[in-house]
C-alpha positions as CSV (number, residue, x, y, z in Angstrom):
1,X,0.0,0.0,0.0
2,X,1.5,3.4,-1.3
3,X,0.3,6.1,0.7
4,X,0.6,8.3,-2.0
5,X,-1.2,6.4,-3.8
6,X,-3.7,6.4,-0.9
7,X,-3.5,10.4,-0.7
8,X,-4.3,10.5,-4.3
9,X,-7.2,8.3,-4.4
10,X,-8.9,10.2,-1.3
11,X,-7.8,13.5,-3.7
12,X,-9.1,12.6,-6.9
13,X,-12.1,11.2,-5.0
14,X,-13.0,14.6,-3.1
15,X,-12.9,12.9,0.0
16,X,-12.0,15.4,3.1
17,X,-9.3,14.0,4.0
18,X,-8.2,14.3,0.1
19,X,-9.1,17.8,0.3
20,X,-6.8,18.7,3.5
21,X,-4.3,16.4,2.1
22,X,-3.7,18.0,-1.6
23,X,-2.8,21.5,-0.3
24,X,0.2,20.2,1.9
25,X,0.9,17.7,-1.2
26,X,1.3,20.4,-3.9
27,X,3.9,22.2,-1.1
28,X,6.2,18.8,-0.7
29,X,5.3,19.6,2.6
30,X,4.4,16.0,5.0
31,X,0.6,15.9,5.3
32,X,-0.3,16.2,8.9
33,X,0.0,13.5,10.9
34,X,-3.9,13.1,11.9
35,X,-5.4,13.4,8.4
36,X,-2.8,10.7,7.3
37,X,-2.8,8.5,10.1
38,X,-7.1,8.2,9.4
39,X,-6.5,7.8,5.7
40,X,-4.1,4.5,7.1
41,X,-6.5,3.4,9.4
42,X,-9.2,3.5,6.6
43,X,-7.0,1.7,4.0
44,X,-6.0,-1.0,6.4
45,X,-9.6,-1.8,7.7
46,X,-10.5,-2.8,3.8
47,X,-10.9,-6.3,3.4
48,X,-8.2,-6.9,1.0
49,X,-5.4,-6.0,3.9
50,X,-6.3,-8.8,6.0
51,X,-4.4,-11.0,4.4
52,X,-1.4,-9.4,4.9
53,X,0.2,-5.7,3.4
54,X,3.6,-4.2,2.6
55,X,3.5,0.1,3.9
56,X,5.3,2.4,1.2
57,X,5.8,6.0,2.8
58,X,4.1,5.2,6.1
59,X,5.0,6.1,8.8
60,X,6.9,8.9,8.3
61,X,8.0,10.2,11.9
62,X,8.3,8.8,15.1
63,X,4.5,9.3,16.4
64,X,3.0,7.6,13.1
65,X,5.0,4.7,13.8
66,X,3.2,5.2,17.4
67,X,0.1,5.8,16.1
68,X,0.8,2.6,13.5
69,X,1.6,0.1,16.5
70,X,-2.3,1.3,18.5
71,X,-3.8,0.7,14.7
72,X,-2.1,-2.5,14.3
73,X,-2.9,-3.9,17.9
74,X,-6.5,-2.8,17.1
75,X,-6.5,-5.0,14.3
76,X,-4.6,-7.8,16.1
77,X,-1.5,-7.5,13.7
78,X,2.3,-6.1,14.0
79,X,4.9,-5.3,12.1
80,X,7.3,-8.2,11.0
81,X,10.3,-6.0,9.0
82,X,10.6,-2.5,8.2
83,X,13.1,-2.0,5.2
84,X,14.8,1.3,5.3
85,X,16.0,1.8,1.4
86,X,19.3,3.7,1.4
87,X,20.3,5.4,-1.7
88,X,22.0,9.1,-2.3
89,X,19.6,11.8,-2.0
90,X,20.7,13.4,-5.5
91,X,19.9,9.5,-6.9
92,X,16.5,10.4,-5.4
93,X,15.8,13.6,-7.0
94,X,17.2,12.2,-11.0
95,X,14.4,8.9,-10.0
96,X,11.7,10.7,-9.2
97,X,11.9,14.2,-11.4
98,X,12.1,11.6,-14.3
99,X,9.1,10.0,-13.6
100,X,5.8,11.2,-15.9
101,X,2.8,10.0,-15.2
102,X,-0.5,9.0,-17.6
103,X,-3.5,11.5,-17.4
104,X,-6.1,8.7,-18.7
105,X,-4.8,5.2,-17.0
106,X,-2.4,6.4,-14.3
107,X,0.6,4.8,-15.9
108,X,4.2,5.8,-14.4
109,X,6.8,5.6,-17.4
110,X,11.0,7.2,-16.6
111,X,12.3,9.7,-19.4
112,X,15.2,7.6,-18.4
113,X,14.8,4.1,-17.4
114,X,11.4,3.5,-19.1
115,X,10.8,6.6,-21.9
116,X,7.9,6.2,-23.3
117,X,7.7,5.6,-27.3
118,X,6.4,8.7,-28.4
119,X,7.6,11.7,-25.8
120,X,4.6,12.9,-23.8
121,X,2.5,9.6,-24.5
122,X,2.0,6.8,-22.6
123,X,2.8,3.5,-24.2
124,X,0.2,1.9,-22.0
125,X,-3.1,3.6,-23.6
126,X,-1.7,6.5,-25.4
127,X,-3.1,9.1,-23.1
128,X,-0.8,11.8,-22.4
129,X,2.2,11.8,-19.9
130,X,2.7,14.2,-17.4
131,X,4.7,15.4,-14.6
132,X,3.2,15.7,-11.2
133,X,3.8,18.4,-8.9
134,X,5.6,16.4,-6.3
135,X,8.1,15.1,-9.0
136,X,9.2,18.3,-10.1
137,X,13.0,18.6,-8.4
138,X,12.4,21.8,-6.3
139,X,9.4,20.1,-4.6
140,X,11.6,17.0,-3.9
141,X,14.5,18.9,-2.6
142,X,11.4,19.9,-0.2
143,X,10.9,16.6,0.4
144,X,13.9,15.3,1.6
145,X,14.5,18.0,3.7
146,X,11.5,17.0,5.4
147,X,12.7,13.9,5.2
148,X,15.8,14.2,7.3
149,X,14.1,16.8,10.0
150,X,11.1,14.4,10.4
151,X,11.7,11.0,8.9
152,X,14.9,9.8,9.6
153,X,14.6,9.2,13.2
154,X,12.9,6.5,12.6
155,X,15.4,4.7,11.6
156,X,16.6,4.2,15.4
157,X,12.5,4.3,16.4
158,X,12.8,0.6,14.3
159,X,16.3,-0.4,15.2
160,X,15.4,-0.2,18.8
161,X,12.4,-2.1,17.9
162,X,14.5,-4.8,16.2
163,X,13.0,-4.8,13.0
164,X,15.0,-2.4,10.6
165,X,16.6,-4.4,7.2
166,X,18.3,-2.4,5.4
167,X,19.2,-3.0,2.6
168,X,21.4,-0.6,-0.5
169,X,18.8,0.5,-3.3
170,X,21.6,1.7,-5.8
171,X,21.8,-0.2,-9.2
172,X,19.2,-1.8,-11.2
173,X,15.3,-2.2,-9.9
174,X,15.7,-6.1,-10.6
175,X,18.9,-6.2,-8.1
176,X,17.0,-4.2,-5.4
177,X,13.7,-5.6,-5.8
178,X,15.9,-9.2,-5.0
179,X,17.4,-7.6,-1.9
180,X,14.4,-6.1,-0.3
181,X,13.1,-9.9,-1.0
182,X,16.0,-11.5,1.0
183,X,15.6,-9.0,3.4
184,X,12.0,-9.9,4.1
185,X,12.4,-13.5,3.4
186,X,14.9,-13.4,6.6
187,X,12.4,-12.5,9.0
188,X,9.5,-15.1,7.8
């Protein structure tokens, strides 16, 4: 579960919480804590995450990973691993201002690593490509600073815990995609 992709369906949906979300969104700014951490809870009440989930982008500070561990005891579940990805932040900003993203099917196509046919339109359905706001690089450098005021203390939040992995994301998606599985094929 991507919570952006969880903020974007409660945007494009109208929901409140999409509503209060988008603002802080367009910014690169972290959405605040309580209209995230009930867009979570929502998500992980659906039927389809009893079964089991993988988190993408949640939590993102200390007290969401609080507020994760009352959610998850409420639902009679834990965390097994968290994987922290460790990469350069200037790798960050070339992966993610590449990526363009499909108007009609929501496609994600990389000027670099996946370019799309025809510039500007998607190879999936032909609807045009686009860049969204929090791609473009001065809203990621945003990010990240974010990132290291807010989100990387948890990195000792999960060490302590004794459920960090982690694991180098440099090189090509197949190789990391393998590591992150060894990683979380350790702690079955």
């Amino acid at each position: 579960m991507s919570t952006g992709d969880i903020f974007r369906t409660n945007v494009s949906g109208g929901t409140d919480l999409g509503k209060q979300a988008k603002t802080y969104m367009d910014r690169g700014e972290l959405v605040p804590d309580e209209v995230t951490n009930e867009m979570v809870r929502d998500r992980l009440a659906q039927e389809d995450a009893q079964a089991g989930f993988l988190l993408d982008g949640f939590p993102r500070n200390v007290a969401q990973a609080e507020t994760l561990n009352k959610i998850l005891n409420d639902l009679g579940e834990r965390l097994d691993v968290v994987l922290e990805l460790a990469v350069d932040q200037e790798e960050v900003v070339r992966r993610l201002a590449g990526r363009r993203s499909c108007r009609s099917c929501g496609h994600v196509q990389h000027l670099e690593y996946d370019p799309p046919q025809v510039d500007g339109v998607c190879d999936n359905c032909g609807g045009e490509l686009f860049q969204r706001e929090d791609d473009r690089e001065e809203t990621i450098r945003r990010r990240l600073e974010v990132y290291d005021e807010q989100t990387a203390p948890l990195v000792a939040f999960y060490r302590n815990e004794g459920i960090l992995q982690t694991i180098d994301a440099t090189g090509a998606v197949e190789d990391i995609a393998a590591r992150a599985l060894d990683a979380l094929r350790s702690q079955a």
